[in-house]
ZADO-1210 file (C-alpha; in nm, 4 decimals, padded with zeros to 6 digits):
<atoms>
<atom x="02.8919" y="-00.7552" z="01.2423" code="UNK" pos="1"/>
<atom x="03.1064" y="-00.5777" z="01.4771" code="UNK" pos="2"/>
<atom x="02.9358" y="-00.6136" z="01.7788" code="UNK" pos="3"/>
<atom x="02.9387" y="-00.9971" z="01.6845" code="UNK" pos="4"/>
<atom x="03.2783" y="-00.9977" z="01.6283" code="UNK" pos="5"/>
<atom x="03.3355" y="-00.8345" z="01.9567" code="UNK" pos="6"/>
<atom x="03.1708" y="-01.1153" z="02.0904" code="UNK" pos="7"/>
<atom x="03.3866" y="-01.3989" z="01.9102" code="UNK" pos="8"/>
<atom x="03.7231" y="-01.2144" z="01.9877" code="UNK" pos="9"/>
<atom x="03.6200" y="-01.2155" z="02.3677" code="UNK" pos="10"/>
<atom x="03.5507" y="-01.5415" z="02.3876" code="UNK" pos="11"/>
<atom x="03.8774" y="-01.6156" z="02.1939" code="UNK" pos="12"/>
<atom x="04.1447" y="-01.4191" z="02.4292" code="UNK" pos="13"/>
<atom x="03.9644" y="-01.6149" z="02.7392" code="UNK" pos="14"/>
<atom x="04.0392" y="-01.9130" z="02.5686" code="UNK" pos="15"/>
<atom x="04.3683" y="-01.8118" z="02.4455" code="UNK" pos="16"/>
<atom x="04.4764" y="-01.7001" z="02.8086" code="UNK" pos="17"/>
<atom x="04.3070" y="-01.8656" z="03.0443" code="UNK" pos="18"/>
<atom x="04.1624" y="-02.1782" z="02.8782" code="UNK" pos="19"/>
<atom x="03.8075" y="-02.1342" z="02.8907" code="UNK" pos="20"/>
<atom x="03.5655" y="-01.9256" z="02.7985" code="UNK" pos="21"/>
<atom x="03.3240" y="-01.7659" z="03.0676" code="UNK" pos="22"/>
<atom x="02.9992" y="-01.7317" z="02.8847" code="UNK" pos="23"/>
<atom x="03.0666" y="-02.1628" z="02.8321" code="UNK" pos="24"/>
<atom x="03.1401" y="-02.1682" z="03.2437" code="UNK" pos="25"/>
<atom x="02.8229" y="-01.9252" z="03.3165" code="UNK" pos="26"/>
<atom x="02.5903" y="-02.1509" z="03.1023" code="UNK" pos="27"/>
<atom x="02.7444" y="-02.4935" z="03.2564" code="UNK" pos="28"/>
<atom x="02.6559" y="-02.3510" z="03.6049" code="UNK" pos="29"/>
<atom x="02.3109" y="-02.2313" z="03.4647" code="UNK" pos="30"/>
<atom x="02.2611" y="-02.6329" z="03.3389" code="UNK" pos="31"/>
<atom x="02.3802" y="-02.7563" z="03.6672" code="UNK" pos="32"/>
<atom x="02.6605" y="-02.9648" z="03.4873" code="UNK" pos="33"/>
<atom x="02.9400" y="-02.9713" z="03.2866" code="UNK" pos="34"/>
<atom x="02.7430" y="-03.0122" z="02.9367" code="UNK" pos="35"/>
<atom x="02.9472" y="-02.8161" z="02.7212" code="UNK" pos="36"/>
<atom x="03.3130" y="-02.7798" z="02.6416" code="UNK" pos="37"/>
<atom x="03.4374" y="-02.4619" z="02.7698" code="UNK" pos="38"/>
<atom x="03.7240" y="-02.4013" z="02.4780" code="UNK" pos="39"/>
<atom x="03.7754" y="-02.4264" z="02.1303" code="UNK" pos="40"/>
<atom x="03.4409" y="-02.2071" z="02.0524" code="UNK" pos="41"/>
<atom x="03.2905" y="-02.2724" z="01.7077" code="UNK" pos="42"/>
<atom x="03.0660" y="-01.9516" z="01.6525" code="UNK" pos="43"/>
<atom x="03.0863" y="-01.9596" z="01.2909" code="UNK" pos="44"/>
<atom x="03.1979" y="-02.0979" z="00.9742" code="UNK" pos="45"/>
<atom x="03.2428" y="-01.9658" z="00.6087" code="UNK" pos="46"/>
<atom x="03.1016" y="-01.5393" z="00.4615" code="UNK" pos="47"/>
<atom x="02.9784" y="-01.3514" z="00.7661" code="UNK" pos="48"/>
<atom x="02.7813" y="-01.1797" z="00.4423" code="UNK" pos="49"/>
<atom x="02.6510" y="-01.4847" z="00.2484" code="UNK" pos="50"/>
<atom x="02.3066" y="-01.4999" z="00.1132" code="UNK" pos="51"/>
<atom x="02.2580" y="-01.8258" z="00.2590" code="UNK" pos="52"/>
<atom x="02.2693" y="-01.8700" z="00.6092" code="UNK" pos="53"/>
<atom x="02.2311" y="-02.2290" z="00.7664" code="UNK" pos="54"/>
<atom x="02.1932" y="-02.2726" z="01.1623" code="UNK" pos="55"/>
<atom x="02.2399" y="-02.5256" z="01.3655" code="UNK" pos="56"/>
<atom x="02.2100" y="-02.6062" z="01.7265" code="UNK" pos="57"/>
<atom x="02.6001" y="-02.6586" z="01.8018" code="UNK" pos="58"/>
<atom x="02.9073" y="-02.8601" z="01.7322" code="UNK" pos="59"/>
<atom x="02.8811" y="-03.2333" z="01.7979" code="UNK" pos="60"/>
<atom x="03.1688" y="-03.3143" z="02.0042" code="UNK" pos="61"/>
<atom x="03.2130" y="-03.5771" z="02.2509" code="UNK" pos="62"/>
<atom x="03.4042" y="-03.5967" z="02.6060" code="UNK" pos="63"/>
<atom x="03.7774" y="-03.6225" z="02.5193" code="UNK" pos="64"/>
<atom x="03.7553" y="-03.5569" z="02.1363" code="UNK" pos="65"/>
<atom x="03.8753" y="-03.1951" z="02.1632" code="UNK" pos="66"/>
<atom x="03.7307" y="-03.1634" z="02.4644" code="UNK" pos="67"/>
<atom x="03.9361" y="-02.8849" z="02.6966" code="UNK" pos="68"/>
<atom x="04.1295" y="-02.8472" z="02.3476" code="UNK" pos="69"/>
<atom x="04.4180" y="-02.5496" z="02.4164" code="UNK" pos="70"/>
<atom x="04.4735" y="-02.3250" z="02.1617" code="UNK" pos="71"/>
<atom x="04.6837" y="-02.3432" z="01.8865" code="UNK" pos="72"/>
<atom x="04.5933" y="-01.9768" z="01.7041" code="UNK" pos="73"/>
<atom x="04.8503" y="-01.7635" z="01.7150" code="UNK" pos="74"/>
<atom x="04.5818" y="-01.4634" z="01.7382" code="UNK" pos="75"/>
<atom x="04.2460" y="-01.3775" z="01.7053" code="UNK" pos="76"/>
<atom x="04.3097" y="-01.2826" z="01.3094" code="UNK" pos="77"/>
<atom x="04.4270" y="-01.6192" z="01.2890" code="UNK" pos="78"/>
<atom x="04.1333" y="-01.7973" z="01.4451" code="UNK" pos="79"/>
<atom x="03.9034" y="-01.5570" z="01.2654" code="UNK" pos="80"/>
<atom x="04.0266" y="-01.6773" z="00.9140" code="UNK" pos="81"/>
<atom x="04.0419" y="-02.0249" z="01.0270" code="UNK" pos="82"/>
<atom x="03.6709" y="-02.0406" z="01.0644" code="UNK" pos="83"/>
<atom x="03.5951" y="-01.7758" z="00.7709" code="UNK" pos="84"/>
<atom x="03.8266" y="-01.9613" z="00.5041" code="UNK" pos="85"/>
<atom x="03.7297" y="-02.2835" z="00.6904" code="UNK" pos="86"/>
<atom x="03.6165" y="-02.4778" z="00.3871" code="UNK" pos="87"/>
<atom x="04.0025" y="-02.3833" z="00.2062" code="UNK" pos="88"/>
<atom x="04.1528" y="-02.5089" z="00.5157" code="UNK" pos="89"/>
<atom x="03.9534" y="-02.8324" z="00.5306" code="UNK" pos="90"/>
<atom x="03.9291" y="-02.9383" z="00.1450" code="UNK" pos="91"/>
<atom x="04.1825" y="-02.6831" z="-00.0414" code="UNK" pos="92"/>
<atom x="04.4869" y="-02.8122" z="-00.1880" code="UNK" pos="93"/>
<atom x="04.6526" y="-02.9085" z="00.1336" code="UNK" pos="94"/>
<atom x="04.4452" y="-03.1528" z="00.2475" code="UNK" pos="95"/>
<atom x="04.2499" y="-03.2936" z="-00.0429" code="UNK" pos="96"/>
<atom x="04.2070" y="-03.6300" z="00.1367" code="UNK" pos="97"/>
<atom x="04.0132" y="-03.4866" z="00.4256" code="UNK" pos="98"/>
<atom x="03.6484" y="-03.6897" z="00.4495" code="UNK" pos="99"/>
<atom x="03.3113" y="-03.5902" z="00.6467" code="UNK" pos="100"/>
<atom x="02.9901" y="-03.7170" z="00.5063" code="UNK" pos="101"/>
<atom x="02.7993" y="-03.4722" z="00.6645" code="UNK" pos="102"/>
<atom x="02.9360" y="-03.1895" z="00.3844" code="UNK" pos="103"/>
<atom x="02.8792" y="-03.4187" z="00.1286" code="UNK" pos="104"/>
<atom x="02.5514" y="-03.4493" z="00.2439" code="UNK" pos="105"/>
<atom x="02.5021" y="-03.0664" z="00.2415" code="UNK" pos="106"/>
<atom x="02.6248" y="-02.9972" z="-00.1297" code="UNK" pos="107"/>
<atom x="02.3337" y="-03.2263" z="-00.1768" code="UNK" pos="108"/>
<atom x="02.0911" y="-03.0127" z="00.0055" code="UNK" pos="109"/>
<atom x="02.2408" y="-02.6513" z="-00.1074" code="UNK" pos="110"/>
<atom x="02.2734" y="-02.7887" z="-00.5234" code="UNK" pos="111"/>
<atom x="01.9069" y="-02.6979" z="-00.5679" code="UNK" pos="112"/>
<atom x="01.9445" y="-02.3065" z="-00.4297" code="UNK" pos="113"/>
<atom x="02.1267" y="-02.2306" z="-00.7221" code="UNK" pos="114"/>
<atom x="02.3531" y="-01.9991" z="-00.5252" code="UNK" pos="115"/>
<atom x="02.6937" y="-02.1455" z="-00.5377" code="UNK" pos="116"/>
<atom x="02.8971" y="-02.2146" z="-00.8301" code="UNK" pos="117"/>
<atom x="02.9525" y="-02.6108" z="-00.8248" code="UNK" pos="118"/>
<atom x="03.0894" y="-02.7765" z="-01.0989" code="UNK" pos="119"/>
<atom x="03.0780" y="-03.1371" z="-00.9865" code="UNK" pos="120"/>
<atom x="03.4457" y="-03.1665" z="-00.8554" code="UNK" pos="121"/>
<atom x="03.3990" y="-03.2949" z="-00.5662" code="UNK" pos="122"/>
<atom x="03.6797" y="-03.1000" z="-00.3260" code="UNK" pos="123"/>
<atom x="03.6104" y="-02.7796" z="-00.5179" code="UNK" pos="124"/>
<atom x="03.2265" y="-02.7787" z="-00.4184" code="UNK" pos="125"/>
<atom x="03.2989" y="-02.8683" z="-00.0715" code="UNK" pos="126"/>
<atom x="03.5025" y="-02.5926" z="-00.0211" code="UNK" pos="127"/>
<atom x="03.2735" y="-02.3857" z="-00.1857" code="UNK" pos="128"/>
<atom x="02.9188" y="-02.5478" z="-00.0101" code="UNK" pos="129"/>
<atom x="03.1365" y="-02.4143" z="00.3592" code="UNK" pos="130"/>
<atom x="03.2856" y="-02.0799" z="00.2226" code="UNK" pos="131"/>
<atom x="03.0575" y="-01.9763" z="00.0236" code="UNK" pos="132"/>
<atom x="02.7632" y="-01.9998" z="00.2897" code="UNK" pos="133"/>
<atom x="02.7348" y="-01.8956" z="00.6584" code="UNK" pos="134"/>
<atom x="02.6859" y="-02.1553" z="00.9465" code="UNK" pos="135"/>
<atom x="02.6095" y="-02.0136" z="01.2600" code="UNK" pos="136"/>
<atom x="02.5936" y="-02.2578" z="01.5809" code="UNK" pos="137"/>
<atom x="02.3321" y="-02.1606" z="01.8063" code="UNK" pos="138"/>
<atom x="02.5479" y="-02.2347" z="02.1088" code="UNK" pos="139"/>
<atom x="02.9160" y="-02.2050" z="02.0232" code="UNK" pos="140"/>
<atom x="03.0196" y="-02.4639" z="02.2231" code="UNK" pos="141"/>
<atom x="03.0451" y="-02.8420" z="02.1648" code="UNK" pos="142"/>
<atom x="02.8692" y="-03.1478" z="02.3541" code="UNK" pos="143"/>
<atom x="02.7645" y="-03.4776" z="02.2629" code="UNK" pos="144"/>
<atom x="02.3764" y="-03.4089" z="02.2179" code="UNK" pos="145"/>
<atom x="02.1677" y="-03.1379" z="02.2629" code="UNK" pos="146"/>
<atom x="01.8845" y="-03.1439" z="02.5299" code="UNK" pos="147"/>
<atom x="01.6736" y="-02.8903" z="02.5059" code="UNK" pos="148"/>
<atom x="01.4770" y="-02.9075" z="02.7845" code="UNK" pos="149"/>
<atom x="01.7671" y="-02.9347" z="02.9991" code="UNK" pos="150"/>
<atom x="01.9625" y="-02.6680" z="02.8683" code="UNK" pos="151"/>
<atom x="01.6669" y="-02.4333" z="02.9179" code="UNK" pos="152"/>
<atom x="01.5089" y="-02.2287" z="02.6942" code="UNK" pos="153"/>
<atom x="01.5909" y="-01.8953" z="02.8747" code="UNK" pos="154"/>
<atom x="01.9278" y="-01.9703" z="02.9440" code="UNK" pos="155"/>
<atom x="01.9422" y="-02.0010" z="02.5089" code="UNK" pos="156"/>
<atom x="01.7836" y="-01.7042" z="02.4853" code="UNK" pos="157"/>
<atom x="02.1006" y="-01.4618" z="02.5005" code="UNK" pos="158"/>
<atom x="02.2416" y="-01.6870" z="02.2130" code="UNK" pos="159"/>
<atom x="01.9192" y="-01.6511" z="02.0027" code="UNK" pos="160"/>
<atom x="01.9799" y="-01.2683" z="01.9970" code="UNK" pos="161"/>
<atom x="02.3363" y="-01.2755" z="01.8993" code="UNK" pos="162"/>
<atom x="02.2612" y="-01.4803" z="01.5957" code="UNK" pos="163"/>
<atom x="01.9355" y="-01.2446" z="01.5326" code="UNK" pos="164"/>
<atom x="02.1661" y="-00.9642" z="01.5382" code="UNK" pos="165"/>
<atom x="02.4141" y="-01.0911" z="01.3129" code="UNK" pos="166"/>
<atom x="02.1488" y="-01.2091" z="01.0806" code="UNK" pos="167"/>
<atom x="01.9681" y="-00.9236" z="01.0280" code="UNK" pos="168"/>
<atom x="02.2279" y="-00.7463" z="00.9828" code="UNK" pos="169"/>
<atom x="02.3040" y="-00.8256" z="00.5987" code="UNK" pos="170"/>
<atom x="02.0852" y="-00.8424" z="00.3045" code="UNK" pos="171"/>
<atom x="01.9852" y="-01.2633" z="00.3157" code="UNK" pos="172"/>
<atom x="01.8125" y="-01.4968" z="00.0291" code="UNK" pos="173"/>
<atom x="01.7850" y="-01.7580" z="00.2479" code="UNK" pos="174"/>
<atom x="01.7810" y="-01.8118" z="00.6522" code="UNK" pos="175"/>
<atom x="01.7553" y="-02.1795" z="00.7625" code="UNK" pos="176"/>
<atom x="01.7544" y="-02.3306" z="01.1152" code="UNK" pos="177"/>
<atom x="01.7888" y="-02.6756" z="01.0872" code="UNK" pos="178"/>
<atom x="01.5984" y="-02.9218" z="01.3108" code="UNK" pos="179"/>
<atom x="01.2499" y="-02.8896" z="01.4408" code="UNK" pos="180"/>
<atom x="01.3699" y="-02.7886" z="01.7977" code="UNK" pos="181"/>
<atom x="01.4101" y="-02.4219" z="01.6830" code="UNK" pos="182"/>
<atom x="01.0368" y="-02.3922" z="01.5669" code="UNK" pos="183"/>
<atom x="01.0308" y="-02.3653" z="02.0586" code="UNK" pos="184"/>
<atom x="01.3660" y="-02.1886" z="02.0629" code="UNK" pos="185"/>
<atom x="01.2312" y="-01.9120" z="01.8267" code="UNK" pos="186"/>
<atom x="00.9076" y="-01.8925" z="01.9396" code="UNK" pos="187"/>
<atom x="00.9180" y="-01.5573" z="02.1060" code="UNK" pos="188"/>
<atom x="01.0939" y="-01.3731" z="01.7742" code="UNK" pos="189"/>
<atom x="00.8404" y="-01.5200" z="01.5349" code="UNK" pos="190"/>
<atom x="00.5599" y="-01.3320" z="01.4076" code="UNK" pos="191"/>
<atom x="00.4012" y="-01.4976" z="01.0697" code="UNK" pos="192"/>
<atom x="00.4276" y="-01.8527" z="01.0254" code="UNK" pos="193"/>
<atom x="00.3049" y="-02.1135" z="00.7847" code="UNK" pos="194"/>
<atom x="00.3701" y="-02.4884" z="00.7472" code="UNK" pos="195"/>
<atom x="00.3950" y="-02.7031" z="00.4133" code="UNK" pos="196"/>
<atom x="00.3904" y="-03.0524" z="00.4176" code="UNK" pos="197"/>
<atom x="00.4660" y="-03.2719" z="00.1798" code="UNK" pos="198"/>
<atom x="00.6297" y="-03.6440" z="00.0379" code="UNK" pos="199"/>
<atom x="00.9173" y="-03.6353" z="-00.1074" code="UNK" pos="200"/>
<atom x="01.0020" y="-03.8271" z="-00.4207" code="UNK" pos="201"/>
<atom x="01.2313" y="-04.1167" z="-00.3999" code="UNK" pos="202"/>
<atom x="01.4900" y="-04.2515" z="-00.6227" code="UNK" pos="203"/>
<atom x="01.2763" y="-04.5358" z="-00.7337" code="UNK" pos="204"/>
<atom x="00.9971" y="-04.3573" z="-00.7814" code="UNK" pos="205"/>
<atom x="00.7791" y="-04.3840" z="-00.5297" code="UNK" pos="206"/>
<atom x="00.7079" y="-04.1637" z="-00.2110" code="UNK" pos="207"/>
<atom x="00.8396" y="-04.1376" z="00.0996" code="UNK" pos="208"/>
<atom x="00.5808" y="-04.2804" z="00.3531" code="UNK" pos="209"/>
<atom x="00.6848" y="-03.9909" z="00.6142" code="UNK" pos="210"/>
<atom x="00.5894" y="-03.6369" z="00.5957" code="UNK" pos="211"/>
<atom x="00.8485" y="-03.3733" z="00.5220" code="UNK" pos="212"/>
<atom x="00.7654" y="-03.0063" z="00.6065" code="UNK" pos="213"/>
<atom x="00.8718" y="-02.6511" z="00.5327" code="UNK" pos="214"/>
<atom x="00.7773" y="-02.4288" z="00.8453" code="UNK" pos="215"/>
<atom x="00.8233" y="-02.0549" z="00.7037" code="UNK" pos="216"/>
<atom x="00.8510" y="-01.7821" z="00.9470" code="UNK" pos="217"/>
<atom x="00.8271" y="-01.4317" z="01.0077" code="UNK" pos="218"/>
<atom x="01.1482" y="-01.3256" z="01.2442" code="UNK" pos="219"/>
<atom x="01.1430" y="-00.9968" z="01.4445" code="UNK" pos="220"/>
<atom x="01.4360" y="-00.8809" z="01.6773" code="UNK" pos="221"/>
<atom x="01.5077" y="-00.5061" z="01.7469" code="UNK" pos="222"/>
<atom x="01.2203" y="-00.3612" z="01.5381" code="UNK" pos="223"/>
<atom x="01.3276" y="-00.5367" z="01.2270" code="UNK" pos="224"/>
<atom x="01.1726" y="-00.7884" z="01.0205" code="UNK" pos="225"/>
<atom x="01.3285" y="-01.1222" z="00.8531" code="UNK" pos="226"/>
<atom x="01.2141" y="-01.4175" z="00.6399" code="UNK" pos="227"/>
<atom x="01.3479" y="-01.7207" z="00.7562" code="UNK" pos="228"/>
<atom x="01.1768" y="-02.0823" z="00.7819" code="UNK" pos="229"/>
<atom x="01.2689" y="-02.3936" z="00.9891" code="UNK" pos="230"/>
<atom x="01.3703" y="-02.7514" z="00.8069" code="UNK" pos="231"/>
<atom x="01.2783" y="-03.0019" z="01.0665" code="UNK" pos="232"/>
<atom x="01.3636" y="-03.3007" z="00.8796" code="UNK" pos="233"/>
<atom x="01.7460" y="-03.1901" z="00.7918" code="UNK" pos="234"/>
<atom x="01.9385" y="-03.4494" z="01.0339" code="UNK" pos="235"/>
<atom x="01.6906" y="-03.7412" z="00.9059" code="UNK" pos="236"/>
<atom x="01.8874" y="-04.0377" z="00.7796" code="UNK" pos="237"/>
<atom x="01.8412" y="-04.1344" z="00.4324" code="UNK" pos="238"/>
<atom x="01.5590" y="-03.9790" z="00.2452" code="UNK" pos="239"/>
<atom x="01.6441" y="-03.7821" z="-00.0640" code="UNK" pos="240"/>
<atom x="01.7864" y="-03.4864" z="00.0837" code="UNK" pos="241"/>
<atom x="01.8290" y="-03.2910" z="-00.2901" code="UNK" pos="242"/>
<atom x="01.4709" y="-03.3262" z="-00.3201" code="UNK" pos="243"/>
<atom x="01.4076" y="-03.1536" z="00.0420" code="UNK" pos="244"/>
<atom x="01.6808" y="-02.9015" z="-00.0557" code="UNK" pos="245"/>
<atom x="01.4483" y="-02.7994" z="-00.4090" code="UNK" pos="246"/>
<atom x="01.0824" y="-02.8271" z="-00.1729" code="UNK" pos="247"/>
<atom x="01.2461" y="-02.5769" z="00.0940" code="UNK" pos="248"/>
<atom x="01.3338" y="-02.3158" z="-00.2179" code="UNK" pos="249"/>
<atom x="01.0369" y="-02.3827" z="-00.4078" code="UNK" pos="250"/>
<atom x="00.8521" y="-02.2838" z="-00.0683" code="UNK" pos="251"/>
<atom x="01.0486" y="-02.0671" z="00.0844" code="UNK" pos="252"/>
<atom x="00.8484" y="-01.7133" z="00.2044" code="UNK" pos="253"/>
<atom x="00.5684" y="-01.8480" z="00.0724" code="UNK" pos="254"/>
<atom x="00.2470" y="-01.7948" z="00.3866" code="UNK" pos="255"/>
</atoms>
């Protein structure tokens, strides 16, 4: 966690004195383009520590929303407990109004882990589904899509490791990458692997006529050994995402 830190808080003070960070202006010139913001860095949100971790390939942000944002922390403990306490900021009793349907969408998906204490109030458990948890971005810096093969998968591969680090680093129930991309961006930390496939139930009954799968995985960095599996379907629009949520811990280290 330190070494991760280390990381974050460099990354900050470039942003917080000159404006940009240089590991977002290095991988730019590696792309051949200006693809990602170079401030505001997102490397993290909620317990460093939690037994759930979800990743995800990077914030969504588009050309002028944020983009070139200054910053506004007064200091790195500042910035460090914005993103920590991130959920308390967001949906806490200061701004209870605050709406993204993406987080409802993942108290949906976490309900069936049985790891968080929701009660069915709607602000409390959405503070708690982004606290409670860790979300890692694989890239900590926001663009309006992700193209893999344009990005480059060695040019990723120095943010794969930082995650890995962190990761592996505390004692985890449950690692996630979400989206099928990561099942190529992993491919050279992944040892055992085994895919379930499945329907998924829908609320009227019937089944959905696409597969979902559960890709379970054997991650190795550093001569250590984690379970972890890949959720391909997670961005999918509409399907029954609680349902996918309860298939992906019914599964989950099974090979």
């Amino acid at each position: 966690m330190v070494e991760f830190k280390e990381i974050v808080k460099k990354n900050f003070e470039e942003w917080q004195t000159q404006g940009c960070c240089q590991m977002a202006v290095d991988l730019n010139k590696k792309v051949g383009e200006n693809y990602f913001d170079t401030a505001s860095p997102q490397f993290f949100t909620g317990d460093i520590h939690a037994k759930l971790v979800l990743v995800h390939l990077n914030p969504k942000r588009n050309e002028g929303e944020y983009w070139n944002k200054k910053c506004e922390d007064v200091d790195f403990n500042a910035y460090w407990e914005r993103h920590a306490f991130f959920g308390k900021k967001t949906y806490g009793i200061d701004s209870p109004t605050h709406k993204s349907p993406f987080d409802l969408k993942q108290i949906r998906f976490l309900e069936p882990f049985g790891v968080f204490p929701f009660n069915g109030q709607k602000y409390h458990d959405l503070e708690i589904s982004i606290d409670q948890k860790l979300q890692l971005e694989l890239v900590p810096f926001g663009s309006p899509n992700f193209d893999y093969a344009k990005i480059g998968a060695e040019n990723l591969k120095p943010f794969i490791e930082i995650l890995l680090n962190l990761i592996m680093e505390s004692e985890r129930k449950y690692v996630i990458f979400c989206g099928r991309v990561f099942q190529t961006i992993l491919e050279d930390f992944m040892g055992k692997r085994k895919t379930h496939t499945f329907k998924l139930e829908k609320n009227d009954g019937t089944k959905t006529l696409s597969d979902f799968e559960v890709i379970n995985i054997k991650l190795e960095y550093n001569n250590k050994e984690i379970t972890a599996c890949i959720a391909p379907q997670f961005a999918k629009q509409g399907y029954p995402i609680t349902r996918y949520g309860k298939q992906i811990c019914e599964l989950y280290g099974k090979f």
